[in-house]
C-alpha positions in Angstrom: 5.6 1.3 -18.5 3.0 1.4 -15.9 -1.0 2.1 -16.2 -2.4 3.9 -13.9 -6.8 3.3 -12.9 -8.5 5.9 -11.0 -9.4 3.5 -8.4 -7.9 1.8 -5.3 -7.6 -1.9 -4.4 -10.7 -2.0 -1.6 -13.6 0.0 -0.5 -12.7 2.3 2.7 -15.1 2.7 5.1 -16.7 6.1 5.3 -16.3 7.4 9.1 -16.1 10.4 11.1 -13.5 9.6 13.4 -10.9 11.8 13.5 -8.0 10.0 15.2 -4.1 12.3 14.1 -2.2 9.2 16.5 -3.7 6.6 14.6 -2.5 8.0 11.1 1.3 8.7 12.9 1.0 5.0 13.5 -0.4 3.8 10.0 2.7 5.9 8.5 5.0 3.5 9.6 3.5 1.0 7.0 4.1 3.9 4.1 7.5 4.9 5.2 9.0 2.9 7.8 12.0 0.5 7.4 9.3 -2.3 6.4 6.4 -0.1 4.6 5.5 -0.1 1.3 7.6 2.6 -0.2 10.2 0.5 0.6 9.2 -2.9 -0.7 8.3 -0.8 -3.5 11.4 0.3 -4.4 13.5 -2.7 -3.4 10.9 -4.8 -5.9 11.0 -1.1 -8.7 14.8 -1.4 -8.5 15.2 -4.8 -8.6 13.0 -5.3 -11.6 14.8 -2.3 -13.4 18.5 -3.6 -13.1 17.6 -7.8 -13.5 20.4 -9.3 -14.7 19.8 -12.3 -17.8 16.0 -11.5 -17.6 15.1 -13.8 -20.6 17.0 -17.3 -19.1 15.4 -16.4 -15.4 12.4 -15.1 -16.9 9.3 -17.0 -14.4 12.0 -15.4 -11.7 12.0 -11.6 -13.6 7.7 -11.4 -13.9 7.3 -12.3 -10.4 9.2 -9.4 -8.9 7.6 -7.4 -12.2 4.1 -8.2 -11.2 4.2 -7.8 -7.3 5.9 -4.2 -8.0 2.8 -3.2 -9.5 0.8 -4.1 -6.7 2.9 -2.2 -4.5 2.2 1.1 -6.1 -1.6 -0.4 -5.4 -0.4 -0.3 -1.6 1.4 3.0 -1.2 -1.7 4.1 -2.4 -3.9 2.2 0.1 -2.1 3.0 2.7 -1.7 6.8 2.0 -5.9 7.0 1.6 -5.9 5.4 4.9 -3.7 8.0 6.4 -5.7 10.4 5.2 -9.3 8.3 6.4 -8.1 8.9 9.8 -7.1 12.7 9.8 -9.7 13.3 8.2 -11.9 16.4 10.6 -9.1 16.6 13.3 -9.8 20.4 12.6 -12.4 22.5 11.5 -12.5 26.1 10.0 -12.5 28.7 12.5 -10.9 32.4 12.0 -6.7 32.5 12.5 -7.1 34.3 16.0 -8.8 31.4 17.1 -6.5 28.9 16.7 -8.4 26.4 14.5 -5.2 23.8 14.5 -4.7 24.3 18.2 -5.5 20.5 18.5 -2.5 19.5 15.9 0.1 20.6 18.7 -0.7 18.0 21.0 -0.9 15.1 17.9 2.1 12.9 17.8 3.0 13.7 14.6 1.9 17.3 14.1 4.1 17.3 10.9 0.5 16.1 9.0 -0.6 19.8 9.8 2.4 21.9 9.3 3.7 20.4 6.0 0.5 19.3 4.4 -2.9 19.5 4.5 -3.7 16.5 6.8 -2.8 14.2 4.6 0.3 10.9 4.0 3.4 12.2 3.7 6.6 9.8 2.8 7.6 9.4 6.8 7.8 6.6 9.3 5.5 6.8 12.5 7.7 9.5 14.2 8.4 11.9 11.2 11.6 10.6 9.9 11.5 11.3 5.7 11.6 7.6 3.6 15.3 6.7 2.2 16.6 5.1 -0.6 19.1 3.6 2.0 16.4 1.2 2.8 16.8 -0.4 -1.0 18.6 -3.2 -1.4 19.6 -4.9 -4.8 22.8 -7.4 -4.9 22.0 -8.5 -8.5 22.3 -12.1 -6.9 19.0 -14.1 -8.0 18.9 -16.1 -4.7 20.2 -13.4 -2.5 17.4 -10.8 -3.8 14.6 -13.5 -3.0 15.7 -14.0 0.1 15.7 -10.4 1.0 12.5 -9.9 -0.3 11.0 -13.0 1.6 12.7 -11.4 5.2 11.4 -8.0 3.8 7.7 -8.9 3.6 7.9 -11.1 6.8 9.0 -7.7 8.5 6.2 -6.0 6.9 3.6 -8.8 8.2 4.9 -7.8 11.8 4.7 -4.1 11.7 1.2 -4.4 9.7 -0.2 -6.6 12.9 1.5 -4.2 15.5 -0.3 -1.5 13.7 -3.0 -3.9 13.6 -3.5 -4.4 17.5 -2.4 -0.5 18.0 -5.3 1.2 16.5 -9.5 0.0 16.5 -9.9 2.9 13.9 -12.1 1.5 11.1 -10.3 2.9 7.7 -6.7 1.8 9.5 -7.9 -1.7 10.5 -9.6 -2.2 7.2 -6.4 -1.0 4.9 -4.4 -3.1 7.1 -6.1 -6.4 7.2 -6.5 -6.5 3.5 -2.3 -5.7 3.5 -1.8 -8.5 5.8 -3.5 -10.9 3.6 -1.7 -9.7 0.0 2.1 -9.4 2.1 1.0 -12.9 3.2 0.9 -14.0 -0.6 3.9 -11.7 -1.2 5.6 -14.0 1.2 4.3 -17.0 -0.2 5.3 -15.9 -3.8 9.2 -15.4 -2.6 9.3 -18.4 -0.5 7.6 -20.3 -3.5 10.7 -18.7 -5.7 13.2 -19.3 -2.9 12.4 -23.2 -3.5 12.5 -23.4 -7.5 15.8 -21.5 -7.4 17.3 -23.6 -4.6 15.3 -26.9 -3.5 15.0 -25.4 -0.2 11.0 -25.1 0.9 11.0 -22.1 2.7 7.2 -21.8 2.8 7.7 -24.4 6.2 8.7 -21.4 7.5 5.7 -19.4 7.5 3.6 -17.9 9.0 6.0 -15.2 10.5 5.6 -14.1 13.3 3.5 -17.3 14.3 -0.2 -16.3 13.7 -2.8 -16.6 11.5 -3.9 -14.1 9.2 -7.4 -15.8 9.9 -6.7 -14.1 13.7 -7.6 -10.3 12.8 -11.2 -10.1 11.2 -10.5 -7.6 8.4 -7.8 -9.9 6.8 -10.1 -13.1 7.7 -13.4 -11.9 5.5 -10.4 -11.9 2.4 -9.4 -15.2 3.3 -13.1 -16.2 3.3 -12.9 -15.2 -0.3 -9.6 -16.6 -1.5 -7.7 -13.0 -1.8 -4.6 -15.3 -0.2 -4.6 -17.8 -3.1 -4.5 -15.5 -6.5 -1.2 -13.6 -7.9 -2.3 -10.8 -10.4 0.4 -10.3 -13.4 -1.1 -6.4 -13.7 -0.9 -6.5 -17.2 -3.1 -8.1 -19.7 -0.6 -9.9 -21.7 2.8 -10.1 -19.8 4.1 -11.7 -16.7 2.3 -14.6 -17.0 5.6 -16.8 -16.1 4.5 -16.3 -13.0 2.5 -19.8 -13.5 6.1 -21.6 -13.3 6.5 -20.6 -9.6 2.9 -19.2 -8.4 1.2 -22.9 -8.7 0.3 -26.2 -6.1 -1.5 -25.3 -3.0 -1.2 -22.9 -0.4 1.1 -23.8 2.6 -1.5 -22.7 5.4 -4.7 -24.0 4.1 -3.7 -26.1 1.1 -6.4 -24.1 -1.3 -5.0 -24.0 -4.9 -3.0 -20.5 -5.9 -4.5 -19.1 -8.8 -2.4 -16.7 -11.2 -4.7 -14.2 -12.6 -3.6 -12.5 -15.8 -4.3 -8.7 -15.6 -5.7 -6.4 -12.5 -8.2 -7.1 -10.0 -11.2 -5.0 -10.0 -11.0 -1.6 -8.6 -13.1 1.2 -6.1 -13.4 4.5 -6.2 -11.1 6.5 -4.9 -12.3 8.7 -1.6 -13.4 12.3 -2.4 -11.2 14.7 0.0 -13.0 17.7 1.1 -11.6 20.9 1.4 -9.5 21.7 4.4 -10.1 25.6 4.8 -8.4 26.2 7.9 -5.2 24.6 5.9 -5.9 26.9 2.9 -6.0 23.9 0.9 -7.2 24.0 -2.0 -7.6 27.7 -1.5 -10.2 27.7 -4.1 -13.1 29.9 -3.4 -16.8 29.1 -5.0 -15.7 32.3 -6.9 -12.7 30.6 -7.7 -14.5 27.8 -9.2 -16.7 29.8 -11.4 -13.6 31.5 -12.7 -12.0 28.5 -13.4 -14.8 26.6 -15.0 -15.2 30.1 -17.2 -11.7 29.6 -18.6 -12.0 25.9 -19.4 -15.5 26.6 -21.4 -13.6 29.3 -23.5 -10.5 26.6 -23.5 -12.6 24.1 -25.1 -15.0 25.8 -27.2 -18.1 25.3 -24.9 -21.1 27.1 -25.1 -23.9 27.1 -22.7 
């Protein structure tokens, strides 16, 4: 089961700066190849079909734990998405063509199949697949997937990264850089029980620093790169057996935390009127709220 918080994993900054080609670019990191609907799923489906879960069991929580934290970053990354198109348009009567601007965005499908807001597509529109899941069944085989598959993240998320100044973007991005780094880490770490092989020589890939771009630096500052959440407040905590000794970049000493880290709110999305969405008048509103006084036996 999963339990779902009304919150998101960091603060947002608030800012008007509408930028459509930023969010096209941040979508890669939801639905590209390397995003996080598909390290989602690749962790989602691993964890489901696990093969001899109780003998492996340190190997089963880790890929348990970090797929919870995923569903954390789809998240992230859709609010960011939305940060930056966020007052591309504003309401204007149909004849005078209040999305006019959306035609010359590089991914005007934001505006035509939603109300400016994520959608489950790479950076140039193409939907998500489930072809981008993969799950042998083989312990070792899995791990190392995973491991290339957040190191393939890493690089998209610094691209991104470099490819945008926008505030929300760079924010969401730098804190991802720093939790795919201990995503890495963690697989690496697993790599190396299962097999003796000390795959965390290998990092960081590609070749920089986290400590490099100053929105994932001010986490490091703090630690974020040492600590493993289980997401749960009593399971998981097998983690221990692999999440332990020091971190390979700065030798600080990884911390497993058992349950969730704490929470912010999640951004209030205004109406987008020239989208008809919600297409709720105030009249609307007083309806509604009328019907859920009588609904619930409230009296003014």
């Amino acid at each position: 089961m999963f339990k779902r918080m009304d919150e998101i994993m960091i603060e947002i900054p608030e800012v008007e700066k509408p930028d459509p080609n930023a969010a096209a670019a941040v979508q890669e990191l939801l639905g590209g190849k390397f995003g996080e609907m598909s390290t989602l799923n690749n962790y989602l489906f691993q964890s489901f079909n696990f093969r001899s879960k109780d003998k492996l069991k340190p190997f089963y929580d880790l890929v348990m734990s970090i797929t919870a934290e995923e569903l954390g970053h789809v998240e992230l990354v859709s609010h960011a998405i939305n940060k930056c198109l966020r007052g591309s348009t504003s309401y204007k009567e149909p004849d005078s063509t209040p999305l006019g601007s959306a035609k010359d965005a590089r991914l005007s499908y934001h505006f035509l199949a939603g109300a400016q807001g994520a959608m489950p597509f790479d950076s140039t529109g193409n939907p998500w697949t489930g072809a981008n899941v993969f799950n042998s069944g083989n312990l070792v085989e899995d791990l190392l997937h995973n491991f290339f598959l957040e190191c393939g993240a890493r690089t998209h998320k610094m691209k991104v990264y470099e490819m945008t100044d926008h505030p929300a973007a760079r924010a969401v991005v730098g804190f991802l850089l720093v939790r795919g780094g201990v995503h890495v880490v963690a697989y690496a770490k697993a790599i190396e029980v299962a097999t003796g092989v000390n795959v965390t020589k290998l990092v960081p890939i590609p070749s920089l620093n986290n400590k490099s771009f100053s929105e994932a630096k001010k986490y490091e500052e703090k630690g974020v790169h040492t600590k493993l959440y289980t997401w749960s407040e009593s399971d998981f905590g097998a983690i221990d057996q692999i999440w332990k000794g020091t971190h390979p970049e700065d030798n600080l000493p990884l911390e497993v935390i058992q349950g969730a880290p704490k929470g912010f709110p999640i951004p209030v999305a205004p109406a987008v009127e020239e989208e008809f969405a919600p297409g709720i008048s105030p009249e609307d509103f007083k309806e509604i709220a009328k019907r859920l006084k009588m609904a619930g036996n409230i009296t003014d």
